[in-house]
PQR file of N, CA, C, O and H, with PARSE charges and radii, in Angstrom:
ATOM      1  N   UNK A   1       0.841  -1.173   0.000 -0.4000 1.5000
ATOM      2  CA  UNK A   1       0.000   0.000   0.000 -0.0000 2.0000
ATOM      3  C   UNK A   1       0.894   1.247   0.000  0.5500 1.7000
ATOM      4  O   UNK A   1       1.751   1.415   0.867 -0.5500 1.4000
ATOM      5  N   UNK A   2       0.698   2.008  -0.871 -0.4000 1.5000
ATOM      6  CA  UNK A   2       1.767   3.289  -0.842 -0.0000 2.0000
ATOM      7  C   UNK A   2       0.697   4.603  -0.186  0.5500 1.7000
ATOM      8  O   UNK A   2      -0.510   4.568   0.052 -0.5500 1.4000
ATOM      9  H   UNK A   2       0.001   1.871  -1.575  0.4000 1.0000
ATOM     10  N   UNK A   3       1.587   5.599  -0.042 -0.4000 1.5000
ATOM     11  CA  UNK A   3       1.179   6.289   0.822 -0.0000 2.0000
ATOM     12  C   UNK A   3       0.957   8.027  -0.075  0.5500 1.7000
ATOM     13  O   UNK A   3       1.763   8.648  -0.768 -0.5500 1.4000
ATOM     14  H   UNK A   3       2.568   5.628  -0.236  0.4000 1.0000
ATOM     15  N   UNK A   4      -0.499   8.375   0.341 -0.4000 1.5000
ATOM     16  CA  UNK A   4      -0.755   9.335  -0.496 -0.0000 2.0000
ATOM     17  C   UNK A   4      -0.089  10.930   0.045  0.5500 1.7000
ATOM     18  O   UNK A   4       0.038  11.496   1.131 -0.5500 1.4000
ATOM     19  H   UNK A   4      -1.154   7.871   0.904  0.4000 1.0000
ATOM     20  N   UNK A   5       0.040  11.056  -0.528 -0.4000 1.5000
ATOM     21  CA  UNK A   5       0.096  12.639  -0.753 -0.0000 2.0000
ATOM     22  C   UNK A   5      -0.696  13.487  -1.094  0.5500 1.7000
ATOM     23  O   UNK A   5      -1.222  13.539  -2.206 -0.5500 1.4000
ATOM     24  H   UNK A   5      -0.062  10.596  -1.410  0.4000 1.0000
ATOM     25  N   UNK A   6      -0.906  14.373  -0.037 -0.4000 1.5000
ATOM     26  CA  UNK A   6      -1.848  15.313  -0.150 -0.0000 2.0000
ATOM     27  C   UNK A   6      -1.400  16.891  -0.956  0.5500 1.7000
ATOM     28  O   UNK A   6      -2.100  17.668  -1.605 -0.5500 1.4000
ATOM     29  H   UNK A   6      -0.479  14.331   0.867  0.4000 1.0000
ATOM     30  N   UNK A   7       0.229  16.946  -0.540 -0.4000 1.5000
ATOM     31  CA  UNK A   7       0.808  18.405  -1.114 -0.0000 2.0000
ATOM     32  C   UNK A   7       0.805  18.341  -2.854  0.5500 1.7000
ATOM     33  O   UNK A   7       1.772  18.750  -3.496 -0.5500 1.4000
ATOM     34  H   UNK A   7       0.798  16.315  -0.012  0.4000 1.0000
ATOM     35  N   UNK A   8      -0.492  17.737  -3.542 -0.4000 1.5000
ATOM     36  CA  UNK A   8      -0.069  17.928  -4.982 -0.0000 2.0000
ATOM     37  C   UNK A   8       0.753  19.265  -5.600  0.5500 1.7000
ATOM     38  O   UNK A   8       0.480  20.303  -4.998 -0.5500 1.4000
ATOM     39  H   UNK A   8      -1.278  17.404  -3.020  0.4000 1.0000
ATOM     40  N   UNK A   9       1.497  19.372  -6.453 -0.4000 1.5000
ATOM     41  CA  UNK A   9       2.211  20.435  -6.675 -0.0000 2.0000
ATOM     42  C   UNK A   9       2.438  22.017  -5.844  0.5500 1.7000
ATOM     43  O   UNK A   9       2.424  23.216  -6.122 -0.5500 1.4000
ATOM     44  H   UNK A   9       1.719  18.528  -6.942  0.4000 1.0000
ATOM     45  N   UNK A  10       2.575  21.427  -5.069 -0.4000 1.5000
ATOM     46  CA  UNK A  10       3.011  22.641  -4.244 -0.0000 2.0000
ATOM     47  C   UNK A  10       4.773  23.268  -4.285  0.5500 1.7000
ATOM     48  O   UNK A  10       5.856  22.716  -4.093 -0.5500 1.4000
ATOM     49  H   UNK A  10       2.586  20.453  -4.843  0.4000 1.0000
ATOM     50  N   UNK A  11       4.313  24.832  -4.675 -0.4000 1.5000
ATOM     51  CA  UNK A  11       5.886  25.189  -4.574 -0.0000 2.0000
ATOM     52  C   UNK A  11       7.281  24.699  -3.008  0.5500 1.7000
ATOM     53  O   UNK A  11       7.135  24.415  -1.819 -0.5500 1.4000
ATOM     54  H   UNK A  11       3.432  25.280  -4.830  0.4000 1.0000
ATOM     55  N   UNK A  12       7.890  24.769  -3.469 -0.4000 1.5000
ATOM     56  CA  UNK A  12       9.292  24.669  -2.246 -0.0000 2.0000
ATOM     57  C   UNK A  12       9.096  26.317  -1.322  0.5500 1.7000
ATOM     58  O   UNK A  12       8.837  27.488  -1.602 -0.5500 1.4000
ATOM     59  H   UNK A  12       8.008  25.000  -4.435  0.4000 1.0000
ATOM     60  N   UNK A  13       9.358  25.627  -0.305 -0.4000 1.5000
ATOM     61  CA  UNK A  13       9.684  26.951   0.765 -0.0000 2.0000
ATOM     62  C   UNK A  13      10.742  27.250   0.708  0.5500 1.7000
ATOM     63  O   UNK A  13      11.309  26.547  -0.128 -0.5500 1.4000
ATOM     64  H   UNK A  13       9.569  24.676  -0.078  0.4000 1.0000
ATOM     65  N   UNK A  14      11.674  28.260   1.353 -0.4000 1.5000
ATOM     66  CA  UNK A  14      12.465  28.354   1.587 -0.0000 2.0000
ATOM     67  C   UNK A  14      13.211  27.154   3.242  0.5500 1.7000
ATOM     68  O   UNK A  14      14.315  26.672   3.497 -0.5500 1.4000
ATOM     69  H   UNK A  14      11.213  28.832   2.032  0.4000 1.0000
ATOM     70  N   UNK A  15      12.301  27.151   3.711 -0.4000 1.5000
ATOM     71  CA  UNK A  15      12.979  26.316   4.800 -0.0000 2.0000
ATOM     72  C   UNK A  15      13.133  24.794   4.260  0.5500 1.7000
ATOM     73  O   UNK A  15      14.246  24.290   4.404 -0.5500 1.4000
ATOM     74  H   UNK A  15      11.405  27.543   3.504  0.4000 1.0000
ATOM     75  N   UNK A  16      12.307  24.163   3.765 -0.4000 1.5000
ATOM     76  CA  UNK A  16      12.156  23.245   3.065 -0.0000 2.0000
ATOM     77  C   UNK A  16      13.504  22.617   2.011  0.5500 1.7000
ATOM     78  O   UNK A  16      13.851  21.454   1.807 -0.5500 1.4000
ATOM     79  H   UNK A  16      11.402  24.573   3.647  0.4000 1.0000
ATOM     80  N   UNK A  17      13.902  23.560   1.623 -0.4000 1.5000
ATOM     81  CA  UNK A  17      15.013  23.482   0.737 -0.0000 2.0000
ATOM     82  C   UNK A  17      16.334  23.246   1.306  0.5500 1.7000
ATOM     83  O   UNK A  17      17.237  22.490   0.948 -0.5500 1.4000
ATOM     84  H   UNK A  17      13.621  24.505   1.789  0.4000 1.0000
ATOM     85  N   UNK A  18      16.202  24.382   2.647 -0.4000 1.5000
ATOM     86  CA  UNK A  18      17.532  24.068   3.655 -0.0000 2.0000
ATOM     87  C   UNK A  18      17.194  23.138   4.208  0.5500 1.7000
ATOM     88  O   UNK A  18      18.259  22.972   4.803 -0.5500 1.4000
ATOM     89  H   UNK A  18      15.468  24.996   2.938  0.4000 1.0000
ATOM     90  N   UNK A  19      16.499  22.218   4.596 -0.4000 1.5000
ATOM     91  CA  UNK A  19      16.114  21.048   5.500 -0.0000 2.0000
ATOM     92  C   UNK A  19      16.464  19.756   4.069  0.5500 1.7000
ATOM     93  O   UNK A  19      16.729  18.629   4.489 -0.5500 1.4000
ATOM     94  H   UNK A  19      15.634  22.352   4.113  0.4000 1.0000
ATOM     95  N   UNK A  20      16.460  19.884   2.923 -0.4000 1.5000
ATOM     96  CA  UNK A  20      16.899  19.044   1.458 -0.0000 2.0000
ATOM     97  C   UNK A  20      18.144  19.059   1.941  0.5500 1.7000
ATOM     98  O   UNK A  20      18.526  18.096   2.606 -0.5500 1.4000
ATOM     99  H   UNK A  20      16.245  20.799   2.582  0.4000 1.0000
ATOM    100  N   UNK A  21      19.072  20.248   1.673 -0.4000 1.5000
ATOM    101  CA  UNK A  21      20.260  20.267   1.782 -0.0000 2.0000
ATOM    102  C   UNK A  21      20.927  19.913   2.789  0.5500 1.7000
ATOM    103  O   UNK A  21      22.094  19.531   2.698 -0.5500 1.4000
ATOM    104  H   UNK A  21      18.762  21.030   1.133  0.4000 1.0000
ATOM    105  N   UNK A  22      20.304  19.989   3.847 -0.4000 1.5000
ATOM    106  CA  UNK A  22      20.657  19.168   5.406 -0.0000 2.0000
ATOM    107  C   UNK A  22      20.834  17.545   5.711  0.5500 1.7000
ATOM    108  O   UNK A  22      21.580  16.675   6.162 -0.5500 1.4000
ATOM    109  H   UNK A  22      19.356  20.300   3.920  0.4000 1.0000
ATOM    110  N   UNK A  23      19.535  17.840   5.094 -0.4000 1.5000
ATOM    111  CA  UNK A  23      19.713  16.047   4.957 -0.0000 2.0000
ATOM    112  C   UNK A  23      20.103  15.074   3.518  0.5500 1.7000
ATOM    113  O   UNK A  23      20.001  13.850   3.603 -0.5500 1.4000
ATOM    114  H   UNK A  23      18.930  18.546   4.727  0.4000 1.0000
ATOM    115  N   UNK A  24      20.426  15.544   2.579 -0.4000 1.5000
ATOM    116  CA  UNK A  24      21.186  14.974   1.781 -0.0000 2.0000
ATOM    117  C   UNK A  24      22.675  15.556   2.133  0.5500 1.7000
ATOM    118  O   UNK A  24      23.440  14.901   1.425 -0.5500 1.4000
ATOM    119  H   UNK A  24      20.509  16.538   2.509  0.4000 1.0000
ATOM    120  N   UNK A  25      23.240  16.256   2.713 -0.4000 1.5000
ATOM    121  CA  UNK A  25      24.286  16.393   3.029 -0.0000 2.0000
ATOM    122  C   UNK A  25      25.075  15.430   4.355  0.5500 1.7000
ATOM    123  O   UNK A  25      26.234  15.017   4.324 -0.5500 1.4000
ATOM    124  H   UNK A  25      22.618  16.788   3.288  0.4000 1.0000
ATOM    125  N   UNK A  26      24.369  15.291   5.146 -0.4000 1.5000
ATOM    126  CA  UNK A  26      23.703  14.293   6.424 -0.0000 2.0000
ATOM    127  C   UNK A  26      24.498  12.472   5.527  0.5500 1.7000
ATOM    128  O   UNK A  26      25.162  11.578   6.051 -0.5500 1.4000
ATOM    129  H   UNK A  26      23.427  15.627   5.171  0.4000 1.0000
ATOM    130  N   UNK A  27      24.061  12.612   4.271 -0.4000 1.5000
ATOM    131  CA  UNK A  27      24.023  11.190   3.734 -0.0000 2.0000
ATOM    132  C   UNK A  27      22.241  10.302   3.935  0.5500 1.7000
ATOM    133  O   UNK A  27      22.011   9.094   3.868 -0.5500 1.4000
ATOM    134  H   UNK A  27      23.522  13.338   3.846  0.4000 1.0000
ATOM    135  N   UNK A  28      21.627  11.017   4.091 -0.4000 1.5000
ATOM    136  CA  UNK A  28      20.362  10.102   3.981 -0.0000 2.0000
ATOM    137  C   UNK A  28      19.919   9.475   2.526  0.5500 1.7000
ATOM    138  O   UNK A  28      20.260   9.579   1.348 -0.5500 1.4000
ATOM    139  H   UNK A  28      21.814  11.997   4.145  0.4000 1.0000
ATOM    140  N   UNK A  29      19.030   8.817   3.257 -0.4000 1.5000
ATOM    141  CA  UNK A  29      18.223   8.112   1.359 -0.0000 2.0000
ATOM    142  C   UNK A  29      17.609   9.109   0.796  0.5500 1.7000
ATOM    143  O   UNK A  29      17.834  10.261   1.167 -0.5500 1.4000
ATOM    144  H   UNK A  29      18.753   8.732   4.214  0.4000 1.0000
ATOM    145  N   UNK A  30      16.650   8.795  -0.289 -0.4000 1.5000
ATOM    146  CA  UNK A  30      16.094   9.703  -1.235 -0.0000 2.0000
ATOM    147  C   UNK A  30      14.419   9.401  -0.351  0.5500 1.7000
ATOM    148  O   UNK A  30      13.533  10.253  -0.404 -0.5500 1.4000
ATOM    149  H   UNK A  30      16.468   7.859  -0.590  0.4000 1.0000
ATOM    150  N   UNK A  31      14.246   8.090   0.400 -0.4000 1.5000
ATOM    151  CA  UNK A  31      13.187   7.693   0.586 -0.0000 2.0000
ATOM    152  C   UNK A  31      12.784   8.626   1.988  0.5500 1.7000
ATOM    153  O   UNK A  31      11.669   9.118   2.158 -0.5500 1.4000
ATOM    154  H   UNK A  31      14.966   7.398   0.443  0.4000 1.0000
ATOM    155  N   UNK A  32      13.948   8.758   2.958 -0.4000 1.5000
ATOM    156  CA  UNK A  32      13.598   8.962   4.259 -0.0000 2.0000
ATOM    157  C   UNK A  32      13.831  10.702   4.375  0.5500 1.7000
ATOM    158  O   UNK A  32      13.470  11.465   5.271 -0.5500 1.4000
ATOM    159  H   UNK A  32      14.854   8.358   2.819  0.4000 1.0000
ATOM    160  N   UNK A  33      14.604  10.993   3.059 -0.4000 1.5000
ATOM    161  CA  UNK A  33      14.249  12.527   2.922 -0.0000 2.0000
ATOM    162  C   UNK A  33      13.199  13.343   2.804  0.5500 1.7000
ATOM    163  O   UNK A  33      12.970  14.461   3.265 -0.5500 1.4000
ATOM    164  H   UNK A  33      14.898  10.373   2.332  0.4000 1.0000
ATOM    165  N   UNK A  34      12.236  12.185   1.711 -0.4000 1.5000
ATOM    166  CA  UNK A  34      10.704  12.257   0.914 -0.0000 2.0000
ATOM    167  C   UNK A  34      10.039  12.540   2.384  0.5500 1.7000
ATOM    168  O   UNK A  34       9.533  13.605   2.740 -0.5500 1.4000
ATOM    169  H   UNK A  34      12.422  11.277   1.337  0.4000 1.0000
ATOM    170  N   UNK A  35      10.172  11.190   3.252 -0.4000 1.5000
ATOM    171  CA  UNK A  35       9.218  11.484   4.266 -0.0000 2.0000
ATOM    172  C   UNK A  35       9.834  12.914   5.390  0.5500 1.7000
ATOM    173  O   UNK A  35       9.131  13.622   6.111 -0.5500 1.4000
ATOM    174  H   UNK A  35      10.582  10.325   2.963  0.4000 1.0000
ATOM    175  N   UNK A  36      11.118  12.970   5.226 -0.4000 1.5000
ATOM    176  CA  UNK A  36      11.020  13.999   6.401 -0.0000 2.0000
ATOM    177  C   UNK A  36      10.341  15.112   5.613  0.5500 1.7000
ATOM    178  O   UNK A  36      10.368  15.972   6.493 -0.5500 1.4000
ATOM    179  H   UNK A  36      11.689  12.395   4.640  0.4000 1.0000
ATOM    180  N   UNK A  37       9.930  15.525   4.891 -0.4000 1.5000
ATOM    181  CA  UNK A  37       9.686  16.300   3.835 -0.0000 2.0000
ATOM    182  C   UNK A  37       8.367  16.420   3.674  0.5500 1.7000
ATOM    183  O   UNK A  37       7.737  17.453   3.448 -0.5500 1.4000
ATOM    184  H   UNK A  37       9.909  14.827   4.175  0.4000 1.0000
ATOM    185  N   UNK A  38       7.960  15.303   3.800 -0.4000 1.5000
ATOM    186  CA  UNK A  38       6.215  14.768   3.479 -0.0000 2.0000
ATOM    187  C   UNK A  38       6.199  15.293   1.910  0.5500 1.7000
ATOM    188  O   UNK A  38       5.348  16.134   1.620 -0.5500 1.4000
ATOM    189  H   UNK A  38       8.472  14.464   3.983  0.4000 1.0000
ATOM    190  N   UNK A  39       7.027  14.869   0.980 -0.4000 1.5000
ATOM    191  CA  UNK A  39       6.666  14.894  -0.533 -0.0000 2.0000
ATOM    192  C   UNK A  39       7.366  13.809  -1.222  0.5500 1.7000
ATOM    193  O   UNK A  39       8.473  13.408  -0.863 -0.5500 1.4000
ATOM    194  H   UNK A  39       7.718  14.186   1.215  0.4000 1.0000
ATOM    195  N   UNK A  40       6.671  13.311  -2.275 -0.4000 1.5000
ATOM    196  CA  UNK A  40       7.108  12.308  -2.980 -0.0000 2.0000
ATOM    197  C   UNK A  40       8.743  12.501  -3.187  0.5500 1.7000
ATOM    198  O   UNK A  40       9.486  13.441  -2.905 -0.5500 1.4000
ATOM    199  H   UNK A  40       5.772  13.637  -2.566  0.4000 1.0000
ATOM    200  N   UNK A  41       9.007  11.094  -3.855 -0.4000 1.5000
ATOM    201  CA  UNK A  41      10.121  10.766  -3.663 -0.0000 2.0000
ATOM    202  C   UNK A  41      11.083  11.569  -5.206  0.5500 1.7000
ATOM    203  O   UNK A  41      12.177  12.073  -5.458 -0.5500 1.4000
ATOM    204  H   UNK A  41       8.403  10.330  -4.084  0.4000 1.0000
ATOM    205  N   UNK A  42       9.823  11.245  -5.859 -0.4000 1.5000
ATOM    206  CA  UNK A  42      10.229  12.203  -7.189 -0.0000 2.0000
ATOM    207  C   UNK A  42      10.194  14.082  -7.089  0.5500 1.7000
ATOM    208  O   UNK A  42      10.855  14.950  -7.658 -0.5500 1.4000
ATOM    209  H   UNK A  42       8.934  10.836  -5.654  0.4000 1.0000
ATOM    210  N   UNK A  43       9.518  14.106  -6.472 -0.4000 1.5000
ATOM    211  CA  UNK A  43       9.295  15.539  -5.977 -0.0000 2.0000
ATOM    212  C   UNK A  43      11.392  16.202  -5.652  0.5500 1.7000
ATOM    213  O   UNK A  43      12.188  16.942  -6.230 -0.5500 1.4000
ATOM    214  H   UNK A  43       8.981  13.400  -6.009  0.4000 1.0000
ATOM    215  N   UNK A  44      11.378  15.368  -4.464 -0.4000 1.5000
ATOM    216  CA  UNK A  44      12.753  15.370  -3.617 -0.0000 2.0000
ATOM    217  C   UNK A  44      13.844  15.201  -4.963  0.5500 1.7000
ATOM    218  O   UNK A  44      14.909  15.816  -4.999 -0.5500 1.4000
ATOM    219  H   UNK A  44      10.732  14.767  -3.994  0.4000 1.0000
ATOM    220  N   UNK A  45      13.509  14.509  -5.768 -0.4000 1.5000
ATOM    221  CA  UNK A  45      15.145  13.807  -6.597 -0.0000 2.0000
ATOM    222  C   UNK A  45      15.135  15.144  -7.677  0.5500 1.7000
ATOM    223  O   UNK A  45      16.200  15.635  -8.051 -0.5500 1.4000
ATOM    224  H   UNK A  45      12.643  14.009  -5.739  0.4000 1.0000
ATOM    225  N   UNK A  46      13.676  15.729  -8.180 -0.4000 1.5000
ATOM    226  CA  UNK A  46      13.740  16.724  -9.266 -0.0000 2.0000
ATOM    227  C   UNK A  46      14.382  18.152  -8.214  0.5500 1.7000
ATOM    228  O   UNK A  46      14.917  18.978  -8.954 -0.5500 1.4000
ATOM    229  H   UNK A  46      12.810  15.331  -7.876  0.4000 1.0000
ATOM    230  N   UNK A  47      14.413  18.426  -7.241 -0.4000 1.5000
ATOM    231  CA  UNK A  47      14.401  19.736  -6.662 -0.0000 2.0000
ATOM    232  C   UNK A  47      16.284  18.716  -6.775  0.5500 1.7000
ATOM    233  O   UNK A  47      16.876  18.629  -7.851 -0.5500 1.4000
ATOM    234  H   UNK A  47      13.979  17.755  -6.640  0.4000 1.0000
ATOM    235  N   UNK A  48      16.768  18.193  -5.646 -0.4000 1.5000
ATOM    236  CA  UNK A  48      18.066  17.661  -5.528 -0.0000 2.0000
ATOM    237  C   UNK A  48      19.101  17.648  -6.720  0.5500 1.7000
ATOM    238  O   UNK A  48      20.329  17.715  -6.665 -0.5500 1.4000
ATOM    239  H   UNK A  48      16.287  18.264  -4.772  0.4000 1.0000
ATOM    240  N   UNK A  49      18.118  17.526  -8.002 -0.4000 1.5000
ATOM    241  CA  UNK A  49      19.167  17.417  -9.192 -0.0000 2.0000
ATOM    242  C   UNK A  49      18.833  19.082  -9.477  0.5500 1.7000
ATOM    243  O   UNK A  49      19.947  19.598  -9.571 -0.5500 1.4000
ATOM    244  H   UNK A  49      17.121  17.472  -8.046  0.4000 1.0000
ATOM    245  N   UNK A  50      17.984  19.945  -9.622 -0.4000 1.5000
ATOM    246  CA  UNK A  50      17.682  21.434  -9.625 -0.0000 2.0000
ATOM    247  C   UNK A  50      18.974  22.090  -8.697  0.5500 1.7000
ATOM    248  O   UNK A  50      19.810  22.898  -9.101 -0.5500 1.4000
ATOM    249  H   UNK A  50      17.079  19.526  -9.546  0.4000 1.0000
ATOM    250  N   UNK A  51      18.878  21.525  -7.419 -0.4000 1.5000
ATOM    251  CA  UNK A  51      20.226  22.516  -6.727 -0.0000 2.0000
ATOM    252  C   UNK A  51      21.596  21.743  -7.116  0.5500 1.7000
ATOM    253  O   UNK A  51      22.522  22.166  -6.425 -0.5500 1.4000
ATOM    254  H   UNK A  51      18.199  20.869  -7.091  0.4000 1.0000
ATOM    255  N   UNK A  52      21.896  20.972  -7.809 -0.4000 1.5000
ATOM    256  CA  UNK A  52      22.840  20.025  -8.376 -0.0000 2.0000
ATOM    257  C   UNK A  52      23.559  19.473  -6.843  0.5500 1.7000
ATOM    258  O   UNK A  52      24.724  19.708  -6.520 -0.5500 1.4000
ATOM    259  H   UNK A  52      21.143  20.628  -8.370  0.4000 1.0000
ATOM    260  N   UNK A  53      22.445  18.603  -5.918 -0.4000 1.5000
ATOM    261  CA  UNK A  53      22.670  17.843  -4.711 -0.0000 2.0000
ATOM    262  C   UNK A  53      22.703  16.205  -5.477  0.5500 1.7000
ATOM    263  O   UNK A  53      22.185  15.633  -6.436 -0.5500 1.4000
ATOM    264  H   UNK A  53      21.499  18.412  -6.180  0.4000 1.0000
ATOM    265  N   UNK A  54      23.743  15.887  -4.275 -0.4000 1.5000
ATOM    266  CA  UNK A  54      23.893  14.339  -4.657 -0.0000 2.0000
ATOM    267  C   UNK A  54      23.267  13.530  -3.348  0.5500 1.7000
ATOM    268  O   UNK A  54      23.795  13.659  -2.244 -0.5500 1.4000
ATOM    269  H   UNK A  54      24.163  16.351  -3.495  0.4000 1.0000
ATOM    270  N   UNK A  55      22.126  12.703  -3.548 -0.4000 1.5000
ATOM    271  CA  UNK A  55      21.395  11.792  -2.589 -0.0000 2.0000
ATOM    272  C   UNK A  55      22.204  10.669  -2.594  0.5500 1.7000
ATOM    273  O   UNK A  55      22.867  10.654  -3.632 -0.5500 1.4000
ATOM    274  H   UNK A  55      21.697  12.598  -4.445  0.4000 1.0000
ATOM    275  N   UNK A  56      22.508   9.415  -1.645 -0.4000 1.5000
ATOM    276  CA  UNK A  56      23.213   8.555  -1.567 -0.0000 2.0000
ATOM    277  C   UNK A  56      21.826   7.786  -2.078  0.5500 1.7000
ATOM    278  O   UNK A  56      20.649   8.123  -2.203 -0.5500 1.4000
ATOM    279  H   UNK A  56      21.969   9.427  -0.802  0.4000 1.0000
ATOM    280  N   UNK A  57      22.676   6.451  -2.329 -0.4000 1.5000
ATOM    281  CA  UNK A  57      21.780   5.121  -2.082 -0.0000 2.0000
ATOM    282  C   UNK A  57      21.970   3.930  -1.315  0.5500 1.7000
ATOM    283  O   UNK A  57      22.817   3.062  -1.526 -0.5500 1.4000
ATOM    284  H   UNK A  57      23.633   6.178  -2.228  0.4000 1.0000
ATOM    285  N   UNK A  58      21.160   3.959  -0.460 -0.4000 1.5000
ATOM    286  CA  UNK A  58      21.426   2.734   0.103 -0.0000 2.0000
ATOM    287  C   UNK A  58      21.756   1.741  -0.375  0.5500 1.7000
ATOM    288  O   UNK A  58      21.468   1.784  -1.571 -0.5500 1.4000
ATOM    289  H   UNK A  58      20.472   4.664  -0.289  0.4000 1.0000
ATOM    290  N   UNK A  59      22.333   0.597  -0.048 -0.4000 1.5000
ATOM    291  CA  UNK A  59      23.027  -0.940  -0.759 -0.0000 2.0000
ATOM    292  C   UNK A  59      22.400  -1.796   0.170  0.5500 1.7000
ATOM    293  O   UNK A  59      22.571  -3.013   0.101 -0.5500 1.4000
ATOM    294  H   UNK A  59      22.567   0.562   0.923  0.4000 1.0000
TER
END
């Protein structure tokens, strides 16, 4: 069962963006960023490649 999202296209905040960069800097997943975030996972990877951030992947 996947989990809905309610923020359909909603712009980025400014805090939001520093809390991206925090935690992909941190080394987190792409998955547990989405949720600290509460936005899809694609949402997170299009903004991450936009500020030219590198997400790890888990193995």
């Amino acid at each position: 069962m996947s989990e809905k999202f309610e923020r359909h296209r909603q712009p980025w905040r400014q805090d939001e963006i520093q809390k991206l960069h925090l935690l992909a800097g941190k080394g987190m997943s792409l998955r547990a960023i989405a949720r600290a975030l509460t936005r899809s996972e694609e949402s997170v990877k299009d903004r991450a490649k936009q500020d030219r951030l590198t997400i790890s992947k888990l193995r």
